[in-house]
VOKOL-613359 format. One record per residue: x, y, z of N, C-alpha, C in turn; residue number from 1. Coordinates in pm, 1 decimal. Example, Ala and Ser with C-alpha at 12.3 -4.5 7.8 and 13.67 -1.06 7.14 Angstrom:
BEGIN
[[1319.0; -569.0; 780.0]; [1230.0; -450.0; 780.0]; [1320.0; -330.0; 780.0]; 1]
[[1285.0; -225.0; 708.0]; [1367.0; -106.0; 714.0]; [1290.0; 3.0; 787.0]; 2]
REM end
This chain:
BEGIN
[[-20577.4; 4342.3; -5027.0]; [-20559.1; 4374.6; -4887.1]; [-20611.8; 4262.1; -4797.5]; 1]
[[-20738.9; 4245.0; -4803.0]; [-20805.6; 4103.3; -4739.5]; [-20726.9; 3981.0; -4753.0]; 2]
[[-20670.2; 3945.8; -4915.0]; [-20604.8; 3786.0; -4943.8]; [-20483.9; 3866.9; -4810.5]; 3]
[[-20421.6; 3916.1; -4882.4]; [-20243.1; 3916.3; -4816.0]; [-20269.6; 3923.9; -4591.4]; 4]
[[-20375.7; 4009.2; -4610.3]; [-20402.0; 3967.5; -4436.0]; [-20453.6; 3834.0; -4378.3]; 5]
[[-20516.6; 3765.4; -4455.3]; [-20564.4; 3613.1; -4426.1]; [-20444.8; 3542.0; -4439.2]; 6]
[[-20328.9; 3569.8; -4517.6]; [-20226.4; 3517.0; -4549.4]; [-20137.2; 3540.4; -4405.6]; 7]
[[-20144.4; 3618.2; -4439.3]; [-20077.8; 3655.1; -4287.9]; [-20083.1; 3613.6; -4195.9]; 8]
[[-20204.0; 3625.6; -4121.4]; [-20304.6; 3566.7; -4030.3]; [-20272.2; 3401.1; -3999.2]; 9]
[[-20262.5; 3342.9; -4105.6]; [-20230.7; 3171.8; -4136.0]; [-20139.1; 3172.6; -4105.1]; 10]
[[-20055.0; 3233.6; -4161.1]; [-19867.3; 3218.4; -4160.7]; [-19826.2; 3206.3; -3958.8]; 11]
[[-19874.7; 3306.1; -3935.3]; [-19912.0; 3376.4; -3785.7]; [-19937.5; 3230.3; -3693.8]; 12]
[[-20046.3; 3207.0; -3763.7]; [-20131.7; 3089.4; -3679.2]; [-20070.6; 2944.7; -3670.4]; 13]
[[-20024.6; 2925.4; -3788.8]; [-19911.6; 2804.7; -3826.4]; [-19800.2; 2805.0; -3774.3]; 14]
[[-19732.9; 2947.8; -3747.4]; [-19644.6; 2931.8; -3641.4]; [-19651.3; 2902.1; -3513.8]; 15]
[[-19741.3; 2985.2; -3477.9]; [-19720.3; 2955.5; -3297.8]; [-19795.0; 2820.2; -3298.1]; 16]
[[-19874.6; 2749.0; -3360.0]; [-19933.8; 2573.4; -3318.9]; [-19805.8; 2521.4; -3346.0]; 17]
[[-19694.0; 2554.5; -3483.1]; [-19597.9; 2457.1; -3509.2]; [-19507.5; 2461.2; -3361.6]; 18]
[[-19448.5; 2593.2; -3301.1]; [-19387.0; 2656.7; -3169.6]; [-19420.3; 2569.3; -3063.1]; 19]
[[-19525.7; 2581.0; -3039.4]; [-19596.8; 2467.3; -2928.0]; [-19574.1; 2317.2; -2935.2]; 20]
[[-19639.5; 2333.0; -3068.4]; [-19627.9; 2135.1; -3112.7]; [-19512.7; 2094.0; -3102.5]; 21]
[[-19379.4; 2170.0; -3140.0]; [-19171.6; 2145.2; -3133.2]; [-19188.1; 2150.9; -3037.5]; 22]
[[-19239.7; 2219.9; -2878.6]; [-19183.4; 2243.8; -2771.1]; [-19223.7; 2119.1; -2675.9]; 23]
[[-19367.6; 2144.3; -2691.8]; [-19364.8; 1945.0; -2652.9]; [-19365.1; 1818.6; -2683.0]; 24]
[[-19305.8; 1788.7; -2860.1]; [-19257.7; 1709.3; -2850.6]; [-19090.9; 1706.5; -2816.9]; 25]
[[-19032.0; 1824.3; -2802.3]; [-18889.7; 1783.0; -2770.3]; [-18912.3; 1767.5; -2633.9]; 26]
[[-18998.6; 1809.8; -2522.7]; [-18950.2; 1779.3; -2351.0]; [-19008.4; 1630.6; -2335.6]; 27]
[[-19118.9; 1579.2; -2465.4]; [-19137.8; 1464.6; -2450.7]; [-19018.2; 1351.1; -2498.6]; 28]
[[-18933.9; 1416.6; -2596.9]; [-18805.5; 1313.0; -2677.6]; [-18708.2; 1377.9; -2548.7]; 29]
[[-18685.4; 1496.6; -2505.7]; [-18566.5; 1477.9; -2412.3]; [-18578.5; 1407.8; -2285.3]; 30]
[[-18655.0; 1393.4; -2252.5]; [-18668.0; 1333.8; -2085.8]; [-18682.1; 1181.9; -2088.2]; 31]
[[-18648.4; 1153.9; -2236.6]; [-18685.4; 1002.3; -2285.4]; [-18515.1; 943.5; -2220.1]; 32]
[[-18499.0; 890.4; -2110.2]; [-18329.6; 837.8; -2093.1]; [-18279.1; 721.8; -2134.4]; 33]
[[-18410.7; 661.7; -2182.2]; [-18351.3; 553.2; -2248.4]; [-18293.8; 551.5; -2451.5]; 34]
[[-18308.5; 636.3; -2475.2]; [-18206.6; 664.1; -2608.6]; [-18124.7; 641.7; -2611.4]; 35]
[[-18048.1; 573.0; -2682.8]; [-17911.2; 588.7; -2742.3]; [-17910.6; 679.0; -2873.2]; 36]
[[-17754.7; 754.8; -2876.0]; [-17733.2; 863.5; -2949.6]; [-17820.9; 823.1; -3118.0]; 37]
[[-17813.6; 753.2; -3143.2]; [-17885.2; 714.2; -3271.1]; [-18014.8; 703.1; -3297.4]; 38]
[[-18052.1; 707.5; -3232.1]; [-18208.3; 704.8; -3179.5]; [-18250.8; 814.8; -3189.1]; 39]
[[-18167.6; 917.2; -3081.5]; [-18197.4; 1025.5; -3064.6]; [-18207.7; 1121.5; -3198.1]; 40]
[[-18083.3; 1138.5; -3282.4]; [-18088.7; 1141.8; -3390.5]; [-18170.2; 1132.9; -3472.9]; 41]
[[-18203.0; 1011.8; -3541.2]; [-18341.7; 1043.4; -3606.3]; [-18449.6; 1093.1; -3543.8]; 42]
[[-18461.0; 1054.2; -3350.8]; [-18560.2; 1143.1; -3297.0]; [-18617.4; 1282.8; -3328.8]; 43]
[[-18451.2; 1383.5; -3348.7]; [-18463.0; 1533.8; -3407.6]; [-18542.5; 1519.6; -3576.1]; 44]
[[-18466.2; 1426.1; -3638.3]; [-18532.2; 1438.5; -3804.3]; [-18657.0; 1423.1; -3806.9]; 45]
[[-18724.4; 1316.7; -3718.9]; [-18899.0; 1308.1; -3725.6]; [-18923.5; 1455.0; -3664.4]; 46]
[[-18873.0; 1504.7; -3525.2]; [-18915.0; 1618.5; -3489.8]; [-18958.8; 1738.8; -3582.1]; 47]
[[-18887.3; 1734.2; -3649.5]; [-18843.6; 1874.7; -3738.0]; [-18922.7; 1843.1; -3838.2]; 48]
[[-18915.3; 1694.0; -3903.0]; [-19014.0; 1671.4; -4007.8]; [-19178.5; 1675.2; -3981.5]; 49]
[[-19182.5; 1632.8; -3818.8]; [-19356.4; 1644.2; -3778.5]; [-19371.5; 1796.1; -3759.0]; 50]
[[-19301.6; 1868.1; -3695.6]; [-19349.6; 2018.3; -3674.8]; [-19392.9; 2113.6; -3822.5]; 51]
[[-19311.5; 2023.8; -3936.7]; [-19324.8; 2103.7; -4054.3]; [-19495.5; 2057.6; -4088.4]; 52]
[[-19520.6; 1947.9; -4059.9]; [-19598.0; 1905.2; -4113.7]; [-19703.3; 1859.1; -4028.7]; 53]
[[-19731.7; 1940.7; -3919.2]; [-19887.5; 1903.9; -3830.1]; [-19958.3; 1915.3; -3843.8]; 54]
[[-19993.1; 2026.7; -3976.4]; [-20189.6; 1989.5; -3996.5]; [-20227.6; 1858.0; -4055.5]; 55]
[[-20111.3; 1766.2; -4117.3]; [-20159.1; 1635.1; -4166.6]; [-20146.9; 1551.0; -4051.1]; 56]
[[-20002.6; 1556.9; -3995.5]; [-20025.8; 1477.9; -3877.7]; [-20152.5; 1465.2; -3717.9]; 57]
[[-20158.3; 1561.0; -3700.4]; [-20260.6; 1613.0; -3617.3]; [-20350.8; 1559.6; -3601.2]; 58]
[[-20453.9; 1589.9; -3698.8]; [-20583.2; 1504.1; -3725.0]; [-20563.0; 1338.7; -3735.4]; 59]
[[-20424.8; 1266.2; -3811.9]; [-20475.5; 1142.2; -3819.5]; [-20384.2; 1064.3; -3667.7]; 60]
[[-20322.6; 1162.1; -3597.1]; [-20328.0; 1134.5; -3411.0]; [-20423.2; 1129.5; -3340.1]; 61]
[[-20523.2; 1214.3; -3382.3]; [-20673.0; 1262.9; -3290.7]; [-20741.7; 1144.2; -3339.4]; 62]
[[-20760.5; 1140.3; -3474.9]; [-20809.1; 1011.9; -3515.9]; [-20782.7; 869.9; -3413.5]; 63]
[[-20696.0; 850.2; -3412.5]; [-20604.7; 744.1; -3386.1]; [-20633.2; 709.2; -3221.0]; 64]
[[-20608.3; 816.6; -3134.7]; [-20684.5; 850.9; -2971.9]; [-20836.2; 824.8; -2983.6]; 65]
[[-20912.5; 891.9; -3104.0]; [-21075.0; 846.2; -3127.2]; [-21084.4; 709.5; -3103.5]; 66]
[[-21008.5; 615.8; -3221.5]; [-21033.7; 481.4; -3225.9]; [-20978.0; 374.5; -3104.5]; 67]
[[-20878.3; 442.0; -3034.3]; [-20795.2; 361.3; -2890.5]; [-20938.3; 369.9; -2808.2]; 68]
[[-21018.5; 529.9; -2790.7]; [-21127.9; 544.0; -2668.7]; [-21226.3; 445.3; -2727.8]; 69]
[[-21282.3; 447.3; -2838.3]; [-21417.1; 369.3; -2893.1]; [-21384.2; 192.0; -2847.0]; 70]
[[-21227.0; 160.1; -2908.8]; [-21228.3; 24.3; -2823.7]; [-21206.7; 5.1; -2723.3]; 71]
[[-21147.9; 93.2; -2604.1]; [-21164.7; 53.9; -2490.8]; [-21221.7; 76.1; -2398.8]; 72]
[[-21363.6; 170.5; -2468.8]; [-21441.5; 269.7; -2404.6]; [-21475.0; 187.8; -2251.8]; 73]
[[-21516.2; 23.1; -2269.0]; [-21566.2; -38.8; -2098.5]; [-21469.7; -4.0; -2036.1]; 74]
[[-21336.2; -20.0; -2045.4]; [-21200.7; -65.6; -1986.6]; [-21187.5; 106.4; -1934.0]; 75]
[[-21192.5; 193.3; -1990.9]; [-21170.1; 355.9; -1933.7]; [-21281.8; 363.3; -1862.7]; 76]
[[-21446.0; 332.3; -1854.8]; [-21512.1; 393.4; -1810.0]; [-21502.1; 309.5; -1647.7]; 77]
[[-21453.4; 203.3; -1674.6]; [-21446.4; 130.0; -1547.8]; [-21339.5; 154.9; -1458.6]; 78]
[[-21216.4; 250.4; -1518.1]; [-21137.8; 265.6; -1437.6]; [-21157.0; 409.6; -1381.6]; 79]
[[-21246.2; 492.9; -1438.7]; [-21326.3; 610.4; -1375.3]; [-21422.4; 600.4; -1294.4]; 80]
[[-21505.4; 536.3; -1316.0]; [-21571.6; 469.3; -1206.8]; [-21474.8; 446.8; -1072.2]; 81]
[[-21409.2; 361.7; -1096.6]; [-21304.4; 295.8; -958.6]; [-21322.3; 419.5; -928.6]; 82]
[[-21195.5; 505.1; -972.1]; [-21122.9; 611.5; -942.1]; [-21214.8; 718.4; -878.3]; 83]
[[-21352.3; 734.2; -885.4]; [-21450.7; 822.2; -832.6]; [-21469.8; 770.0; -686.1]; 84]
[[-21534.5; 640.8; -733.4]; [-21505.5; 585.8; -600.7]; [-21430.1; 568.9; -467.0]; 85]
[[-21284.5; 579.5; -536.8]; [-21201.1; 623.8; -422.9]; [-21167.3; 714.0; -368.8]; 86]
[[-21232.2; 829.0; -479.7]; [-21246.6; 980.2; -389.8]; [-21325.0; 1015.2; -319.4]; 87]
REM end
């Protein structure tokens, strides 16, 4: 009773993150106007292939945003700074 409801539960949970994760990367691939039809195309096959597969992808994106902030941590904190400033 416990396994098959945790099962559940996952199945549940894996859907609606996968739901979300398809929904914005397609308004991010459709509003893209510079595609050509071929492009676009494989655009859908990565789509469909990343939504199947976001708990691997996920983490090594977050990763990936970790290591962009750590090297440009002066370069962001200085443009927050500005930006305070001008408010």
């Amino acid at each position: 009773m416990f396994y098959s409801l945790t099962i559940y539960l996952g199945i549940v949970a894996y859907s609606v993150i996968a739901y979300f994760i398809f929904t914005e990367w397609l308004f991010f691939f459709m509003s893209d106007k510079e595609m050509n039809p071929g492009q676009r195309f494989w655009s859908r096959i990565i789509l469909f292939i990343a939504t199947l597969v976001w708990p691997i992808i996920v983490p090594f994106a977050y990763l990936e945003l970790l290591r962009f902030h750590k090297k440009y941590k002066k370069d962001i904190d200085l443009l927050i700074s500005r930006t305070d400033e001008q408010i």
